[in-house]
Each structure stands twice: as C-alpha cells, then as structure tokens.
C-alpha positions as CSV (number, residue, x, y, z in Angstrom):
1,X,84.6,122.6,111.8
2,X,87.9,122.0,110.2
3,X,88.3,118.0,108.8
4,X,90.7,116.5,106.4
5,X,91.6,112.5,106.0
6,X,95.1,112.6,105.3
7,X,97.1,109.1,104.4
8,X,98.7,107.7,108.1
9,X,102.3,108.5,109.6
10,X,104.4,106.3,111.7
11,X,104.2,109.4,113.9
12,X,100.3,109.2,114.4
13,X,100.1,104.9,115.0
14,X,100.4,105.6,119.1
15,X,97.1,108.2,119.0
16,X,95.1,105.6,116.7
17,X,95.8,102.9,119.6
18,X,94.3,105.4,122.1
19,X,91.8,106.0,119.9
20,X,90.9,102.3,119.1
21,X,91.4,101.5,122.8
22,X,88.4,104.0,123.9
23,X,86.2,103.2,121.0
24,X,86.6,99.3,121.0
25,X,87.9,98.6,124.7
26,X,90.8,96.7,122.5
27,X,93.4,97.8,119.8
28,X,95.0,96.0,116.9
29,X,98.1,97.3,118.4
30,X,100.6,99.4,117.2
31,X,103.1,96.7,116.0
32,X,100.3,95.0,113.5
33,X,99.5,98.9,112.6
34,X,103.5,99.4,112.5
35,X,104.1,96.5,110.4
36,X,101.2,97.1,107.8
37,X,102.9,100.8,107.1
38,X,106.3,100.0,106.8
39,X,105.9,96.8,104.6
40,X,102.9,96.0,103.7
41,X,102.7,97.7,100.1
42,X,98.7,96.5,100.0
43,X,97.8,98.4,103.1
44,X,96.5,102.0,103.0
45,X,95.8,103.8,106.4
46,X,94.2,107.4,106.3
47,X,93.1,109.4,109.5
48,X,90.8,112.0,109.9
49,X,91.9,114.6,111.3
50,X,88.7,117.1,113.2
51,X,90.5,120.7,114.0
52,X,94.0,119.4,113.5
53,X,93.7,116.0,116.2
54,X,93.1,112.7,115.0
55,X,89.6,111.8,115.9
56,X,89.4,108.5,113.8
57,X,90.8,106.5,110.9
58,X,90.6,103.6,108.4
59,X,93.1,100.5,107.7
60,X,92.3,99.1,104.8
61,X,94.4,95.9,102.4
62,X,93.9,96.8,98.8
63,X,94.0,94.5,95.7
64,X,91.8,93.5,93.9
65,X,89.6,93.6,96.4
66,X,89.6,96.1,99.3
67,X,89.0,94.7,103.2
68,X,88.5,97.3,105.4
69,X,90.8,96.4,108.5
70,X,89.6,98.6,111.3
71,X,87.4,102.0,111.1
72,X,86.3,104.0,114.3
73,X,85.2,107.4,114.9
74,X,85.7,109.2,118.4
75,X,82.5,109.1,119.9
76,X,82.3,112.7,120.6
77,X,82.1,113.1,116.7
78,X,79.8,110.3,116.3
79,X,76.3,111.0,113.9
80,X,77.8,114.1,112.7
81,X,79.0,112.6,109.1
82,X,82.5,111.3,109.7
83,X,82.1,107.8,109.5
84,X,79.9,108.7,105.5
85,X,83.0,110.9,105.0
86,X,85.4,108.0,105.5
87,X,83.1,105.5,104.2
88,X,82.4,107.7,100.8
89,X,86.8,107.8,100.3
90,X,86.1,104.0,100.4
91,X,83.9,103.8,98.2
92,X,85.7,105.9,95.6
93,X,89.1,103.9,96.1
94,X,87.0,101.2,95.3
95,X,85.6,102.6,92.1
96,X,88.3,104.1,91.0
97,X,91.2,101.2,91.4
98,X,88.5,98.4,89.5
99,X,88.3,97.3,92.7
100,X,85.3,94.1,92.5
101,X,84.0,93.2,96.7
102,X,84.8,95.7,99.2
103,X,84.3,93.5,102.6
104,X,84.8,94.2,106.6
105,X,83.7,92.6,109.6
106,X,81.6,94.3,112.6
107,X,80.3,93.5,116.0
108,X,76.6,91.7,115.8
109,X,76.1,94.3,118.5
110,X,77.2,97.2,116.8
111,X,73.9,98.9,115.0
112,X,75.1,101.9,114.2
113,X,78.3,100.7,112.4
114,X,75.9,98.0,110.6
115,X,73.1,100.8,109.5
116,X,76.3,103.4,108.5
117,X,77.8,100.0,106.3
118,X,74.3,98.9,104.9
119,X,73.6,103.0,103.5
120,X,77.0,102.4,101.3
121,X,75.2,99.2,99.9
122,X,77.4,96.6,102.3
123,X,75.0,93.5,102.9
124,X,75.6,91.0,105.4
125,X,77.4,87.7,104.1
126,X,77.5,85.6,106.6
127,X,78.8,85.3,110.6
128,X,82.2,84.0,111.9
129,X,81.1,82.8,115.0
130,X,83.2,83.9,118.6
131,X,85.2,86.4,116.5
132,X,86.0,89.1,118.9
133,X,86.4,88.2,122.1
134,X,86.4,91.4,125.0
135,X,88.3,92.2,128.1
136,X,86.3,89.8,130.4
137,X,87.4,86.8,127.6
138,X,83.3,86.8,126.3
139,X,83.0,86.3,122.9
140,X,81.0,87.9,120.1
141,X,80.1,87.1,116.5
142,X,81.3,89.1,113.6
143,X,79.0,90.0,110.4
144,X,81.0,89.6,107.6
145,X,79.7,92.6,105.2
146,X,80.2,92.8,101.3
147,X,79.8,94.6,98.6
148,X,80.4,93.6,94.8
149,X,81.3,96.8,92.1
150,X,81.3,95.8,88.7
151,X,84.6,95.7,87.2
152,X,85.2,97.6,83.8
C-alpha cells in the first residue's frame, strides 16, 4: 500500500472537511483551515495521502510549543498504523524544532485516539468540561493531553 504525508494545499482543504465531517460528525471548516494556510505562519497542516487520496491529516500551531489542532484517520484505514505514522512526524517536529510540551485535546469517549496518544508518551492534564458539543447540541468533555521534551 502506497502512503506519503505530504504538507497541505489550498486545493485539498474541501476533501479534509469531508473527511473530518465523516470521522467527527463536525468539521473545523474550511474557512478556519483556509485561514490557518494562508496566514497563519505558526500553522503546519500535512495529509496523508493512502494510494494517491487523502485519507487523513494533521493541523498542528508550532512555536515553542506544538498543539495539535485536529488529527483523523478515515476509518477504513483505522488500526493499520496511520495514525503512529502521523503521530511519529509529530513527534520528530517536536524533537527536532526544541519544541518543550506537545499538547491536543480529545473526546473522553474516544479510547482509541486516547490509547494511540498515551503509546507516544501524551498523559492526561486535565478536562475542559462541555468542550465539544455534537449535532443534537449534547455536550462532551475534552482530555487535555501533554507531553514535555526536554529542551537542549
């Protein structure tokens, strides 16, 4: 099987909408996405691309710390190492730009996401309370996930 992660276009922003949509029920929306390429010089988006489609992606806002924005794999290509692929290009930003707390936010409900963050050495910080809120306006608490690198 044929991947690469490859940095984001202004081309690809409507397929990552899609894409969020069916993973999440919800996007961020392709002007925030819009706005964070064209003039945000601290944001960094990079799909992966799974035989030439996009089939996931990460948003991330890098200074000296890095916040991971929004990461989803397509289900289909779910437990078949994507999300430690994109997860492991984190990590190595991190390491590499002296980068000190790499931090995110994720669904209480979302196990999988958690288990995939913890394995990278993320640990739970603390909860933001009503954070996402779903199509039927219900509400959901967020784990705020960190991880420290030591700065040289």
């Amino acid at each position: 099987m044929n991947y690469q992660l490859r940095e984001m276009k202004i081309e690809d922003i409507e397929e990552i909408v899609k894409g969020e949509e069916k993973v999440f029920g919800h996007s961020l929306g392709y002007d925030l996405i819009y706005s964070d390429l064209a003039l945000n010089p601290y944001a960094l988006y990079v799909v992966l691309e799974i035989e030439e489609k996009i089939h996931g992606y990460v948003g991330m806002w890098i200074t000296d710390n890095l916040e991971i924005i929004n990461l989803y794999v397509d289900e289909e290509y779910q437990g078949m190492g994507f999300g430690s692929i994109i997860m492991e290009f984190v990590i190595d930003i991190c390491e590499q730009s002296n980068i000190s707390n790499l931090s995110l936010e994720v669904r209480s409900s979302n196990v999988k996401a958690i288990n995939l963050y913890e394995k990278y050495g993320l640990k739970k910080s603390h909860i933001r309370k009503n954070y996402y809120v779903n199509e039927n306006k219900e509400t959901e608490d967020a784990i705020v996930m960190v991880r420290t690198f030591e700065v040289k």
